[in-house]
N, C-alpha and C positions, 0 to 999 in steps of 0.2 A: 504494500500500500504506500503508494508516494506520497510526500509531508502536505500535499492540496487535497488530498483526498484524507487524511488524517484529521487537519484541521477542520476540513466540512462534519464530518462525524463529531469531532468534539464540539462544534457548534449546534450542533442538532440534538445531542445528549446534553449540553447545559441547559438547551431551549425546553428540550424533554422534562429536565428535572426542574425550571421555571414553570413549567404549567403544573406541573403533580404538586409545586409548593404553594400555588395559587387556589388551585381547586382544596389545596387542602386547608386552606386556609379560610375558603369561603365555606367550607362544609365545616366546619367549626363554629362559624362564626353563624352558619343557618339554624347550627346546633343549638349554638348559647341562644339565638335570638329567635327561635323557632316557633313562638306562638306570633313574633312579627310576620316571620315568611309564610305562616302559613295564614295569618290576615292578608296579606298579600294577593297568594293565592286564589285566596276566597274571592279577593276583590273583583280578581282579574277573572274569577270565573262569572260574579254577577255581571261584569260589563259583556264579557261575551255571551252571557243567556238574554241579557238584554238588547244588541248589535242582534242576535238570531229571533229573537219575538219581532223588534221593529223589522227585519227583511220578511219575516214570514207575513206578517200583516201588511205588508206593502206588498209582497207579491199575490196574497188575497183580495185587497184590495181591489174595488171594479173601477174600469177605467172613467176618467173627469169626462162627462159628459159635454154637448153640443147644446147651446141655446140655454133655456133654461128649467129647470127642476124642479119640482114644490117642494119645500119644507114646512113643518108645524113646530111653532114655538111651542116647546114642551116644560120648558121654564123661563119665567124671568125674574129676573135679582136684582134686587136696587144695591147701587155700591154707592161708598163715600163718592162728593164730589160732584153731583149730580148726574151719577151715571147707572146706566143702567146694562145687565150682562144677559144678550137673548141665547139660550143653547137650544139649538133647532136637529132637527132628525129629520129624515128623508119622508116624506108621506105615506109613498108607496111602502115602505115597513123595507126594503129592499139594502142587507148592511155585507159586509162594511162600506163605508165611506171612504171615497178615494180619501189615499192620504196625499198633504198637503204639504211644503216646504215652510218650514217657521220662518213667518215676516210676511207670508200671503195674504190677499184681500177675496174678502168675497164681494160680487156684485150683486145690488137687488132692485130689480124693475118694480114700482110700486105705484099704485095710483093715490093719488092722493087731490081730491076734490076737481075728481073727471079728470086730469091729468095723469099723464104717464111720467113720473120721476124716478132718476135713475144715480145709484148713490154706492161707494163703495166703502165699505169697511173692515177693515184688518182683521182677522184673525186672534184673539186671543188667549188663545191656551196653545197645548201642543196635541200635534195628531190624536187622536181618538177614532176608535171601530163605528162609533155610534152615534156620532155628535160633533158638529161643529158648536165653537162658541164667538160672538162677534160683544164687544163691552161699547155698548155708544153714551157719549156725553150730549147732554143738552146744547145746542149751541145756541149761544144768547147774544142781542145786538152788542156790536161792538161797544166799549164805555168810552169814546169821542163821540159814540154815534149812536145814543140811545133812541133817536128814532126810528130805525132801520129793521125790519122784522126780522124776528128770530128764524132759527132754522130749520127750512122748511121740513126735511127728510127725521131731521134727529127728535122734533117737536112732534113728527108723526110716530115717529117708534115710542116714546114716551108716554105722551096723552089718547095715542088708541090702539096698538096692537098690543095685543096681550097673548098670554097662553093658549095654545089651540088655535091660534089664526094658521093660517096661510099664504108661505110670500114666496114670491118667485125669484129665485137664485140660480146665478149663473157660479159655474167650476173658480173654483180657489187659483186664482193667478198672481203674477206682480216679482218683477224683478228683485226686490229689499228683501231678503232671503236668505238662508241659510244652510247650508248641509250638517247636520249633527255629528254626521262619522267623522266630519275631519278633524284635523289636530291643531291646526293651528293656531295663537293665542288670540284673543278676541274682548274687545271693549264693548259691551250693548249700554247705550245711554237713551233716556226716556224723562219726558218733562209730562205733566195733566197728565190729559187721556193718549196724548202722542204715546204712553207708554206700553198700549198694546200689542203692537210688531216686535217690539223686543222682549216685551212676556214672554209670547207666543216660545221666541227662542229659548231665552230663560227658562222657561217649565219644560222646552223638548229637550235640552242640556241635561236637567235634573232629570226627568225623566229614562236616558239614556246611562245616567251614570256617569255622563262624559269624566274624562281626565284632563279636559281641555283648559289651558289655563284663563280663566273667566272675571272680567270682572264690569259687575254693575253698579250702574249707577240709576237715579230715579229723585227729580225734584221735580217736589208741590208745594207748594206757602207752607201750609203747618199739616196736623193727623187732621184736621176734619174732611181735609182733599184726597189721603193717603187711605188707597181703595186697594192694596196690596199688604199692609200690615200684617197679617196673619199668616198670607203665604210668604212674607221675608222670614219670619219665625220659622215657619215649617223648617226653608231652605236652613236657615244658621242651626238648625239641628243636628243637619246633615253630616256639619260638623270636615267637609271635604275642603281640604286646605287649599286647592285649587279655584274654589268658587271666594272672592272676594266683593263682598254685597257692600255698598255705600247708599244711603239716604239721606238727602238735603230737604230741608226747610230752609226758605226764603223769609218765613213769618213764623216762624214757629210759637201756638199760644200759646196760654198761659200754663194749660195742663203736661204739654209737652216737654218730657226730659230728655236733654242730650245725650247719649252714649245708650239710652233703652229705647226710646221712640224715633229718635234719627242722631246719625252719624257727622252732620254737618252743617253750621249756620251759612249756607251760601246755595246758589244756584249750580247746578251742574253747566260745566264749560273748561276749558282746554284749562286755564290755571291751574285747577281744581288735580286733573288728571294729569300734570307737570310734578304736582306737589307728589303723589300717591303711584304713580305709574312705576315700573323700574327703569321701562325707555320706552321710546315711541314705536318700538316694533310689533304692532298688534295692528289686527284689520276693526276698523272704530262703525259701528253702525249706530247711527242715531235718528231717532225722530221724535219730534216736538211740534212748537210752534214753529210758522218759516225764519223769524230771527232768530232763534235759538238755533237752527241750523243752519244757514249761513254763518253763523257766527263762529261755532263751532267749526266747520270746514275751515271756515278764512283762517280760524291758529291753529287747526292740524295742519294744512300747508305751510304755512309760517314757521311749523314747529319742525319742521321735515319729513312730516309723513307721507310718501307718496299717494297721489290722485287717486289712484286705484284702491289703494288701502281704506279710501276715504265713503263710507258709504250711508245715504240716508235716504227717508220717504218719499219719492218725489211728489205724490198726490197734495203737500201738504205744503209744498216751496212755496218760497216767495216768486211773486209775478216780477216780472223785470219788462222795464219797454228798451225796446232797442230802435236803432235808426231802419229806418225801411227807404229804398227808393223808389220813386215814383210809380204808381201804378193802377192798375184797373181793376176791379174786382167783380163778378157777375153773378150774380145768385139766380140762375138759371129757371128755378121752379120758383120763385118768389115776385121774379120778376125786376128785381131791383139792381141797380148799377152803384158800386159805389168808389170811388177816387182814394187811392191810399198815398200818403206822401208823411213824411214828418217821422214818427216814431211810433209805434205801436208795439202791443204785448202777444198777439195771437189771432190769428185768423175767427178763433170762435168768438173772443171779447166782440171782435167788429160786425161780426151778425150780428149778434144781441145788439149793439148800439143801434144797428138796423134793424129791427124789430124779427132778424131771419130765425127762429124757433130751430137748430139744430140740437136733440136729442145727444145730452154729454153726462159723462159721472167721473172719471178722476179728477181730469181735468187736467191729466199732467203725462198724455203718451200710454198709461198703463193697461186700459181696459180697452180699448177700443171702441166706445158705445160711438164714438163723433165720429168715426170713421165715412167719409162719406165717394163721392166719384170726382175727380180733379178729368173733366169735361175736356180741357185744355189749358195750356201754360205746364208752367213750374211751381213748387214751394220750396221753398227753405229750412231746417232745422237747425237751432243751435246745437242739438246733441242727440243722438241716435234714440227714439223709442223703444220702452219695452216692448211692445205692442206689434205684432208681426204684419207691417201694415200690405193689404191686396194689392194686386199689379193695378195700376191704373186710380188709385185711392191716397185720400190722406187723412191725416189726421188732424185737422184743424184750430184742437186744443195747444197744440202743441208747435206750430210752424206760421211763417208769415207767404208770401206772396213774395215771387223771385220773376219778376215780371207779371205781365197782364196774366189774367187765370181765369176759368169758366169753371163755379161748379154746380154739381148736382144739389142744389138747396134752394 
């Protein structure tokens, strides 16, 4: 045996006896520590029976339907805050319910005093065989603008549908979403009733068992707004060191104690998540009011979080008007011509100021209810819709006029 071929062997037999010193050392050490390894264990075997329930009930699962469905409010729940929680079931008795990606919206065509109104709202819990759940707040006139009527859709679910009605619902969609199985670490922030999309994840998270490193956040003025109290308790039981739960009062009363009822005298916002965070390497979902997300995006990019990593509700942004150039606009079935020049926020706003009645519910790309036929011309978008819009259609909530245009309205 020549001294290179000696040497290889004595490298391989040190290496040899470096693992047999390692493994024996970790078998000692599983030894001493062996009701840890085998909570361990255990742990990893609940997440995997859990990883195999959610695939088994998602490949049960019947596929999300076309058009729209009936459901029957089979309960509804008054929560803090003026809100209320509808959990609806299929009419036809016909289960499981497709499952749904946490952060989805459902849509609901509703008449409401001989009118057809058409309104979309999030998703609040996480998947279930038997039941969707949707939590709506009252919407009340602005306070600059207490003349202004309340809102239409949320005033209807309130003051007349109840238990046992029946609403027509379209399939669970909407980009602001989540996949549970993955790994990667993850910020969900929620202000009022914005705090439903990110429930939704938060309880599929727990739900799942995830390992994922999580943390929430959730501001309202004080508890009498705070419509989740009970399930933060549940959650800090769990006691999973991975899950970090924060709760901000703005106002917090007088009954309210810091460190048992909420975690923070201030608003949720990038500061807040500077002070508390370890770094900015997490994907941040949020939704709230439109300034509170704006606001928040403007200092995760400031802060150097990439665009992408950046994610919140669109149905719920702020309107923005942008410059338009000159142009024509024709509402075909209406009748009407109308001159666009100066700045505008969306092709839909300027129907309505024309009195054009186009049939819309996000209002922001997701649902497609405004979807209508682009006759002739171009549109514009500032940024791709969710919404998989048809050849020859657009979405008029969502885009302006890129020259003269003929549409179907």
């Amino acid at each position: 045996m020549n001294p290179l071929e000696i040497t290889a062997w004595a490298i391989l037999a040190a290496g040899a006896l470096g693992l047999a010193f390692i493994a024996f050392r970790q078998l000692a050490t599983f030894r001493r520590d062996g009701d840890i390894f085998r909570g361990e264990i255990a742990l990893l075997g609940e997440q995997l029976a859990s990883i195999r329930a959610t695939r088994s009930l998602s490949e049960k699962s019947s596929a999300p339907w076309n058009g729209v469905r009936k459901f029957q409010v089979t309960r509804k729940v008054p929560e803090k805050g003026d809100i209320y929680s509808y959990y609806l079931s299929p009419h036809d008795g016909k289960l499981p319910l497709p499952s749904f990606l946490p952060g989805q919206f459902l849509t609901f065509q509703l008449q409401i005093n001989g009118k057809s109104v058409t309104r979309c709202y999030s998703l609040s819990d996480s998947p279930h065989p038997d039941y969707y759940r949707v939590s709506i707040k009252r919407c009340l006139a602005p306070r600059d603008q207490p003349d202004l009527p309340p809102g239409l859709a949320s005033s209807h679910f309130h003051d007349v549908i109840a238990e046992g009605d029946i609403l027509d619902v379209r399939a669970p969609n909407g980009g602001f979403s989540i996949d549970p199985s993955e790994g990667s670490p993850i910020v969900l922030s929620g202000s009022g009733v914005g705090l439903t999309p990110v429930l939704s994840m938060m309880n599929a998270l727990v739900a799942a068992k995830s390992r994922r490193k999580t943390w929430f956040f959730y501001g309202v003025r004080n508890g009498s707004e705070n419509m989740i109290a009970d399930t933060v308790k549940q959650w800090r039981e769990l006691n999973q060191p991975n899950f970090h739960i924060h709760i901000c009062y703005s106002n917090p009363g007088p009954d309210d104690i810091l460190g048992k009822d909420y975690d923070h005298r201030s608003r949720v916002g990038v500061d807040l998540f500077k002070q508390l965070l370890p770094s900015n390497n997490y994907d941040f979902y949020t939704c709230g009011p439109g300034p509170m997300m704006q606001a928040i995006r403007d200092g995760l990019i400031d802060w150097g979080v990439p665009e992408k990593h950046v994610h919140d509700e669109a149905f719920i942004a702020v309107k923005k008007s942008v410059d338009v150039a000159a142009a024509s606009v024709e509402f075909k079935k209406s009748g009407k011509l109308l001159q666009v020049s100066g700045t505008a926020t969306n092709l839909l706003d300027l129907a309505s100021e024309e009195g054009v009645d186009i049939p819309s519910g996000c209002c922001a790309g997701s649902c497609g209810t405004c979807q209508i036929a682009l006759l002739s011309g171009k549109v514009k978008y500032d940024s791709k819709p969710e919404f998989a819009i048809e050849a020859g259609c657009c979405l008029p909530c969502v885009c302006l006029p890129d020259g003269d245009l003929v549409l179907d309205a």
